[in-house]
C-alpha angles and dihedrals in degrees: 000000000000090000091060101047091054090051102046087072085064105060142276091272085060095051092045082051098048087046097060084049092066099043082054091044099049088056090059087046096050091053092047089056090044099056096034087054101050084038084057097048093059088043090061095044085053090043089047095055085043086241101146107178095062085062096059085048084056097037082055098051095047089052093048091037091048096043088051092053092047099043089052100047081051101047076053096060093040110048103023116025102138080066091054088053099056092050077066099062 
């Protein structure tokens, strides 16, 4: 909300432009949540039958798994974001 507030002094074209970022930015958000819950989920059956190394195996995963995403996500907006916008269409 704030966001758009400080950008609705800027124009129309500024707010259109925010809004396709959230939309970009909410599917990146949906995978990470994906992945960290299930991630969790494992976590708590380890943690349950007091195993601890095969938590830091999993620890390790969601952190790989979660900076690739991003990283790609990011490598996306970056190099390519006429495409993006065009997912948005």
């Amino acid at each position: 909300m704030i966001d758009v507030i400080m950008v609705g002094q800027l124009g129309e074209t500024s707010i259109a432009a925010l809004g396709l970022s959230t939309r970009f930015s909410f599917v990146l958000i949906l995978i990470l949540f994906g992945a960290t819950s299930g991630m969790a989920i494992f976590t708590a059956q380890f943690w349950g039958k007091q195993e601890l190394e095969p938590i830091r195996k999993v620890l390790g995963m969601s952190l790989l798994l979660s900076t690739s995403v991003a990283f790609i996500f990011t490598l996306a907006a970056v190099l390519m974001p006429e495409s993006i916008e065009f997912l948005h269409q």
